[in-house]
Structures are given as structure tokens and as C-alpha cells.
C-alpha positions in Angstrom: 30.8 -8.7 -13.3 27.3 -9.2 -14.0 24.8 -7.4 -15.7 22.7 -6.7 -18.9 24.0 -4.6 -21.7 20.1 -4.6 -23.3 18.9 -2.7 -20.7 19.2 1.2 -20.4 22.9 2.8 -20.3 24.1 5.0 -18.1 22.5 8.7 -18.0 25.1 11.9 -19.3 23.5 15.3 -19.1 26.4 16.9 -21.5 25.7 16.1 -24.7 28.9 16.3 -26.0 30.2 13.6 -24.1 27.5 11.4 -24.8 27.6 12.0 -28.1 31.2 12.6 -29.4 32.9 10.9 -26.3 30.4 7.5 -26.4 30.5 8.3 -22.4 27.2 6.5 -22.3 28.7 3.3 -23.1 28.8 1.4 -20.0 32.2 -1.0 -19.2 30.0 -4.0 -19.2 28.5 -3.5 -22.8 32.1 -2.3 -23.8 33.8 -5.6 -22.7 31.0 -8.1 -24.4 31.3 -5.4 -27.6 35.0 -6.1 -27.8 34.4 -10.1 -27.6 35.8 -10.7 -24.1 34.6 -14.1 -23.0 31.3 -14.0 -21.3 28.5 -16.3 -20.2 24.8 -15.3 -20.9 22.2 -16.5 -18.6 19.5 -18.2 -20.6 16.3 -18.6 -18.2 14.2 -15.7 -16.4 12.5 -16.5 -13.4 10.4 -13.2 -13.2 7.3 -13.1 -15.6 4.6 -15.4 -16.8 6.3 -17.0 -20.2 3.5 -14.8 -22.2 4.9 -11.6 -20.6 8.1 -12.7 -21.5 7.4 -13.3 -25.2 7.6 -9.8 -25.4 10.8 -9.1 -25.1 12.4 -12.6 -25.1 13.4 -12.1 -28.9 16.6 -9.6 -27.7 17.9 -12.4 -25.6 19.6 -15.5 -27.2 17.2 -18.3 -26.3 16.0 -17.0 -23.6 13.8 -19.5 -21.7 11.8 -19.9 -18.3 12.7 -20.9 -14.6 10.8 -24.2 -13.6 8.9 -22.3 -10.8 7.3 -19.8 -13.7 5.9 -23.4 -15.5 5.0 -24.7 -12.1 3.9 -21.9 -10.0 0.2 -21.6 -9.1 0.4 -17.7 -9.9 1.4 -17.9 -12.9 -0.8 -20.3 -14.2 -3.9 -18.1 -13.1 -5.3 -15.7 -15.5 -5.9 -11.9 -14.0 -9.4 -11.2 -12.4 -11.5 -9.0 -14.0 -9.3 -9.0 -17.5 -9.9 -10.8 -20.8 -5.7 -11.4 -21.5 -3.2 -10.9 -19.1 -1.9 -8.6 -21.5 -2.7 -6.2 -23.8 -1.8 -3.1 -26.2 -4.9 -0.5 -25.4 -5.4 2.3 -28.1 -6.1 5.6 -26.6 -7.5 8.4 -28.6 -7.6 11.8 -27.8 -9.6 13.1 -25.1 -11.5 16.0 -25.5 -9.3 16.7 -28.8 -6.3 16.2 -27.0 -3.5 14.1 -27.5 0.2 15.2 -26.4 0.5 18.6 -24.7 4.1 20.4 -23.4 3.0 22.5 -20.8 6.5 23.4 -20.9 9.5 22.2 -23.2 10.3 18.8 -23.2 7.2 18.0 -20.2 5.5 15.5 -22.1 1.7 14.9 -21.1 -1.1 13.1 -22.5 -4.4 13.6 -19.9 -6.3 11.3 -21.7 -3.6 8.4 -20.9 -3.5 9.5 -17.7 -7.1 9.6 -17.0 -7.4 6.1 -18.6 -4.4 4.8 -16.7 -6.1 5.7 -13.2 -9.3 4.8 -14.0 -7.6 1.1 -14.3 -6.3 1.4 -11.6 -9.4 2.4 -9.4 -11.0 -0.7 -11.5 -8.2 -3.0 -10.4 -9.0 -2.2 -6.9 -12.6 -2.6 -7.2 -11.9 -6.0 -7.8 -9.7 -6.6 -4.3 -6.0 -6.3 -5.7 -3.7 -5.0 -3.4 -2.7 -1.3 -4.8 0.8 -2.2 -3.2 1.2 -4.6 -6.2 0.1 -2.5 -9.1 2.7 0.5 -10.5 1.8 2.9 -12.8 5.2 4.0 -15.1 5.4 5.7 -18.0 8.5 7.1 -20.2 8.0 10.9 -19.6 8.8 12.9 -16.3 5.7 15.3 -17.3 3.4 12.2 -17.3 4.3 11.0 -14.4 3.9 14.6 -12.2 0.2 14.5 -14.0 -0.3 10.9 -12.8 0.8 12.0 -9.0 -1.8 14.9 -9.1 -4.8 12.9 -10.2 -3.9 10.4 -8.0 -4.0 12.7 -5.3 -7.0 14.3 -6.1 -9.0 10.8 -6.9 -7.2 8.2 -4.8 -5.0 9.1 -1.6 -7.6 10.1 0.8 -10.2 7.2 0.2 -8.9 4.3 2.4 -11.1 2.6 -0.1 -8.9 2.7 -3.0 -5.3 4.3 -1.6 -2.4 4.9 -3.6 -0.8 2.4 -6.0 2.5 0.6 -5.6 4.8 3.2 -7.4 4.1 6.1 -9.8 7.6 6.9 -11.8 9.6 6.7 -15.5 10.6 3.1 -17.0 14.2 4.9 -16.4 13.6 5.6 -12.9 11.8 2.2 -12.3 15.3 -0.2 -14.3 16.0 -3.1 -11.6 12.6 -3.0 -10.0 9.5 -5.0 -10.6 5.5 -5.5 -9.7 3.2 -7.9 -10.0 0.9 -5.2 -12.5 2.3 -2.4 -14.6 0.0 -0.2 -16.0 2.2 1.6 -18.8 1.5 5.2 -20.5 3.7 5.8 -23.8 2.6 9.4 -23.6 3.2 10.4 -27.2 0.8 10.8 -29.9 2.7 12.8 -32.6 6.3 11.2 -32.7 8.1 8.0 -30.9 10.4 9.7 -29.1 12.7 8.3 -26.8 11.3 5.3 -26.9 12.7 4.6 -30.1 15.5 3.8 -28.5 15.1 -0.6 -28.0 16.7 -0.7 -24.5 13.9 1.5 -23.3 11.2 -0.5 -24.7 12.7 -3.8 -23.1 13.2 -2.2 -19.9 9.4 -1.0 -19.9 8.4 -4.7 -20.6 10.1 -6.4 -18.5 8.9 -4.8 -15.3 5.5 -7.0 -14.8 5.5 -10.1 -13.4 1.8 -11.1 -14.1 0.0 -8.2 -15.9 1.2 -5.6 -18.3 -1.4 -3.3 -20.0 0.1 -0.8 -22.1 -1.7 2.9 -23.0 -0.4 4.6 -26.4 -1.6 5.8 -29.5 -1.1 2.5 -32.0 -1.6 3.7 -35.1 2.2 5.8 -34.5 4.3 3.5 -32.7 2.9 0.1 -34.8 5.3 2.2 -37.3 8.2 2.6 -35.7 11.0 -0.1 -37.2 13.0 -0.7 -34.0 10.3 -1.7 -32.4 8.4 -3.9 -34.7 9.7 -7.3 -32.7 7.5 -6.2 -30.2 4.7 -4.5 -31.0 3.8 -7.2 -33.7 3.6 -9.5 -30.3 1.4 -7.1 -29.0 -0.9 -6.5 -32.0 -2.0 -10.1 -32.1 -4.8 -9.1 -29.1 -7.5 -6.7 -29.7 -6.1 -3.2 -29.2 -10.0 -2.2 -26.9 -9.5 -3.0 -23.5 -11.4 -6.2 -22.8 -12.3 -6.3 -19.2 -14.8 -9.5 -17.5 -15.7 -7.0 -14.5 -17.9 -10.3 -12.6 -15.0 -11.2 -11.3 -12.9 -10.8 -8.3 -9.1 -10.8 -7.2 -8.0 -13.7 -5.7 -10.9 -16.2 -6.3 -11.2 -19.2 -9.2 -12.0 -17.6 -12.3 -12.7 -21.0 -14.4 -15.8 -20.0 -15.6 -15.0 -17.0 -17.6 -18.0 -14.7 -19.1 -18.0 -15.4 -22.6 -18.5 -11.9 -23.6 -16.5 -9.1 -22.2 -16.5 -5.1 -22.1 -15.2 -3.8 -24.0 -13.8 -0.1 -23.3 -13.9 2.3 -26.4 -11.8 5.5 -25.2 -11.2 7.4 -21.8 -14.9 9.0 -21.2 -16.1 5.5 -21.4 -13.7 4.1 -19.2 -14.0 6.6 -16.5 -17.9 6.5 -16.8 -17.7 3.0 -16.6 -16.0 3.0 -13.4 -17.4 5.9 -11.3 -21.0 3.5 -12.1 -18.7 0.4 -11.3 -17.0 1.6 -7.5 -20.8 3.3 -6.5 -22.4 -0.4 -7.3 -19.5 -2.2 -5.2 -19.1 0.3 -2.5 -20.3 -2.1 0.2 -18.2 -5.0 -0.7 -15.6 -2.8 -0.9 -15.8 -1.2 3.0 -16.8 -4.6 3.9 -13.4 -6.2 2.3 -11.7 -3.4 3.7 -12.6 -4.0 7.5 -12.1 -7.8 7.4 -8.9 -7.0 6.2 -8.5 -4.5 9.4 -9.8 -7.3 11.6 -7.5 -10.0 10.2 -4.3 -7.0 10.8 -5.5 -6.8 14.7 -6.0 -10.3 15.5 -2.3 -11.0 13.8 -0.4 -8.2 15.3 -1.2 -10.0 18.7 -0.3 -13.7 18.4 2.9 -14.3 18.7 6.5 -13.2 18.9 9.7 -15.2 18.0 12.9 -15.2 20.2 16.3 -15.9 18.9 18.1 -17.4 21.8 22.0 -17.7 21.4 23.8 -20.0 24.2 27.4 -20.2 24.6 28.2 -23.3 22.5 26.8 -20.6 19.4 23.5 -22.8 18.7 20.3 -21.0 18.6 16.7 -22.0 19.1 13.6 -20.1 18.3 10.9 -19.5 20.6 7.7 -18.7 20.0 6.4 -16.4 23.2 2.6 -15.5 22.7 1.8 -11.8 23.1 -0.2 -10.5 25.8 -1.8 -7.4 25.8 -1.7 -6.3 29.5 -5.0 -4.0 30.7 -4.4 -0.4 31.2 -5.5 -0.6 34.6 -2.8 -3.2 35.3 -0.2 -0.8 33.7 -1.5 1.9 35.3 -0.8 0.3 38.5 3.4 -0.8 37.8 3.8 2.3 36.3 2.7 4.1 39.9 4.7 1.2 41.8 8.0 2.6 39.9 7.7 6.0 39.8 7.3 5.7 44.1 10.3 3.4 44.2 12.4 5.8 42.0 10.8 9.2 43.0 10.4 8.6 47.3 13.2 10.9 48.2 12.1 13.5 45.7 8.8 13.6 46.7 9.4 13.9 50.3 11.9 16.8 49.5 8.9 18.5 46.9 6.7 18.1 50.3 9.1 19.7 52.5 9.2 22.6 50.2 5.7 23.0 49.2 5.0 23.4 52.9 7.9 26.4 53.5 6.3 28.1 50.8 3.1 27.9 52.7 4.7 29.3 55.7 6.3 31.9 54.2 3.3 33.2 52.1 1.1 33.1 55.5 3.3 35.5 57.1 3.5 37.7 54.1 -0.2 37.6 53.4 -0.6 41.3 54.3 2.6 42.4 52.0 3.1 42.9 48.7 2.6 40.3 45.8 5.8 37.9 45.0 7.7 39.4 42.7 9.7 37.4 39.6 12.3 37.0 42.7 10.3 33.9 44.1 10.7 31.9 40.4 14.8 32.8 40.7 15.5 31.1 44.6 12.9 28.0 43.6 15.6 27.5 40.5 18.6 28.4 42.5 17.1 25.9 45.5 16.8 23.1 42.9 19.9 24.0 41.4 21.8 23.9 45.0 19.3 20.4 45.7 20.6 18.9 42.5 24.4 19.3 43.7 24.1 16.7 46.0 24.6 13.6 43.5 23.8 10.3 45.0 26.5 7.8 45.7 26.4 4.5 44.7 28.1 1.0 45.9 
């Protein structure tokens, strides 16, 4: 049996047996809680160690995979970003913090806003929005999130829609290369309170994690003081270096950064930000269509298995064969399948033309002509071909 009993148990909708019956206690947790022998893996392999730090103090020495130390990607700071993390303070927007449009429906628009204004930033810049997810711990949020996505992102090719929009719950077991996380509330924790969560929610980048809350209510919160004392150690502004561009050498860093106060600024910043880099945007954008033709054409592997079981591969090149070329087999097999049925088609065509010669002076065909053409191909098809 494998699995981690710091992570989020399972979900029970009745109350009473999660409460009174301790139904929510998985029979993993339950075995290592009754001190059955077990053996707890002590090395991740998924996160920059940085990103790890986070969380790392709920695992007993918890340490890193050689590819994380050696790994080119991880050793590469995050275009367009002063830290490849960071804890952003987000006040309210247009005096608004939390709202419940409806019970429970948790929603905070200026989070929102903020979180897909980073987004649209993060593309400006040439990351992939398949590698960027956008989570946050309320179902509410995350409807808001779809709809201004929709409305600002999904039909410009430019930009497109990110990797995932969903809950930390909904998002357990899954990763990305960027989270961009909205903790929604402004006037209590909430759920969050609860430390699984919060590990779950941190654990989900593999290279950058940039968290949107109120900090001045969850730097409070007790349970999760491990983390969020981590987090507090970087400026709690965004700090973005927007010179730079996914996927190039950032060495050279710009000594000073932007800083990004509160939403307005943010979105300001980038609506002046994407009209500026419009053209190297639709120019990125059709080298990358170019690059997607010329390699859907170039070759094709074969898996050849011979009797003795041993395979080879072969690599077949593609060949795109001219329409006119098609044109003409395509013609060469419908004759060789269709001869007889085109001669009998003939044969009929020209009886019809008889017949309505010598009734050219009579009456118009009534609906009876449509009935003996189906009955003829009817009696026609009866006649099934023999073969060998």
C-alpha cells in the first residue's frame, strides 16, 4: 500500500459520519496511526528544493532527487519574475474583498482579476499556457476564474486558455510546472485551516508558485505558521522583471524590478504590457504554427514484429501526395468497383428516357415513378454476387 496520509482525506457529504463516525479517516492513515510498520520515502523528485521548503517541514527529513540538484530546469530562475516564488497581498478591489453570491460560494474578484492578469503576463512573455494552472480552494472562485477567462482569454489564439482552472481538492495527485493560487478569503481562514489542504496546495508546482491572499489574516492563523513564516521571508508586492522572455538566459537580471501595488495596477499594467508586445507575440505565434506543419510531415515510425518476436523500428518519411494525384486513384477505384453498376444506372437512365418520350403528351409522373425506381433497385439488389 502506498500513499500519503498528509495529504487530503477522503470527502463524506454526511456530517454525521464524518464527524461522529471518523469516516474520513482513510485505512492508510489508520494503519501508520495504530503503529503498523511502514517505510516513509524520504526524497521528492517533483519541485525546485526552494518550492519544497514549503512544505518539507510535515515530512520527516524530507530531501531532494539528484535530477532536481542537477537538472538544467530547475536551476533556472523564472522569466519575467523577481523569485520563483512568492506570497502576493491582495487588497480589496473596488472595496471588495470576499463576496457569497450564494451560501457557501466563496468569491474574491479582485483575486481573480489579479490571478488572470498573471496569467495573460505569463504568456506575454512566451510560456506555454498548457503549463500554467490556476487553483484555488473555493468552488465559487474557481466558476469566477472560468468566466473571466472566457471573456478575456479563450478566443485570442494569442493568449488561449491556461493548463487547468480547478480546487487544490480537485487538483490532489496532479501537478504543473506554474501554479498561480487564489486563497479567496479575506474575513476568516476557512478551510484552509485545515494543514493537509495547505500542503496539498503547495505541493502542486514544479517550478513557480505565486500565491494570492489577504496576508495580514492568514499570517495569523497557528496551523499554518510553518509555512507562511517561509513565505513571509520575500516581499509580499509582486516583483516582476517584465525585459525578459520565457525560455532565453536570464543571467543579467534588471536590478530594479516592478513592483505591482494592488489589482488596478496590475491589470493596467498589462493591458499597456500585451498592446506594446503584440507583434512579437503574433510573430511567436506563427513560427510556432510553421515549426507544427513542417513536423507533422517528417516522418513516421513502424513497429515491425517477425516471427522469432524481435522487433525493429523503421522510420518511413511522410509524403504528402498532390490532390490531383489522389484525385486520379480515387477515380481508378471507384471504376474498378462501380463498372457493373454504372452500366446497369445507364441502362436505366435510358428506359426512363424512352418511357417519358412516349408519354410526353400525357399527364405529369405521379409519386408512382419514385415507388417502381425503389422497388427496381430493391428487386436489382436481390441478386447478390458470388464469390470463389
Amino acid at each position: 500500500m502506498i500513499g500519503d496520509n498528509h495529504q487530503l482525506p477522503p470527502i463524506v457529504q454526511n456530517v454525521a459520519y464524518q464527524k461522529y463516525s471518523n469516516m474520513e479517516q482513510s485505512l492508510f492513515a489508520r494503519l501508520i496511526r495504530l503503529g503498523v510498520p511502514h517505510i516513509q520515502l524520504n526524497a521528492q523528485g517533483r519541485a525546485r528544493s526552494e518550492l519544497a521548503n514549503l512544505y518539507n517541514w510535515r515530512y520527516k527529513n524530507l530531501g531532494d532527487l539528484k535530477h532536481v540538484l542537477d537538472n538544467e530546469e530547475f536551476k533556472l530562475t523564472n522569466a519575467g519574475f523577481l523569485y520563483n516564488y512568492q506570497l502576493i497581498n491582495v487588497p480589496d478591489f473596488n472595496g471588495i474583498g470576499e463576496s457569497t453570491p450564494s451560501a457557501y460560494f466563496y468569491q474574491n474578484l479582485g483575486e481573480a482579476e489579479f490571478a488572470v492578469a498573471l496569467f495573460v503576463y505569463m504568456r506575454i512573455l512566451g510560456y506555454p499556457s498548457e503549463k500554467i494552472s490556476i487553483l484555488t480552494t473555493y468552488n465559487g472562485q474557481a466558476s469566477l476564474l472560468r468566466d473571466i477567462i472566457n471573456k478575456r482569454c479563450t478566443n485570442n489564439p494569442l493568449i488561449g486558455m491556461p493548463g487547468k482552472i480547478s480546487t487544490v481538492d480537485k487538483y490532489q495527485g496532479q501537478q504543473n510546472d506554474f501554479i498561480i493560487l487564489s486563497l479567496v478569503r479575506t474575513r476568516a481562514v476557512g478551510h484552509l485551516r485545515d494543514v493537509r489542504r495547505l500542503v496539498v496546495a503547495l505541493s502542486r508546482a514544479r517550478l513557480g508558485l505565486y500565491i494570492l491572499c489577504r496576508v495580514s489574516l492568514f499570517k495569523k492563523c497557528y496551523e499554518l505558521a510553518p509555512a507562511f513564516e517561509r513565505l513571509l521571508q520575500k516581499p509580499t508586492r509582486l516583483l516582476l522583471l517584465p525585459t525578459e522572455q520565457f525560455g532565453y538566459p536570464n543571467e543579467n537580471r534588471q536590478k530594479q524590478p516592478l513592483e505591482i501595488i494592488d489589482t488596478q495596477h496590475m491589470s493596467h499594467f498589462v493591458s499597456e504590457f500585451y498592446s506594446a508586445n503584440i507583434e512579437i507575440m503574433k510573430g511567436r505565434n506563427n513560427q510556432l504554427e510553421k515549426e507544427q506543419e513542417e513536423g507533422d510531415g517528417e516522418v513516421m515510425e513502424v513497429v515491425v514484429t517477425t516471427e522469432e518476436t524481435s522487433t525493429t523500428t523503421t522510420t518511413i518519411p511522410v509524403v504528402e501526395i498532390p490532390k490531383e494525384k489522389e484525385g486520379e486513384e480515387e477515380e481508378e477505384e471507384r471504376m474498378e468497383e462501380g463498372e457493373v453498376r454504372e452500366g446497369q444506372e445507364e441502362k436505366k437512365k435510358e428506359e426512363d428516357r424512352n418511357k417519358g418520350e412516349e408519354k410526353e403528351d400525357g399527364p405529369k409522373e405521379s409519386d408512382e415513378g419514385a415507388i417502381v425506381f425503389e422497388q427496381v433497385d430493391f428487386e436489382r439488389l436481390q441478386n447478390v454476387p458470388k464469390y470463389g
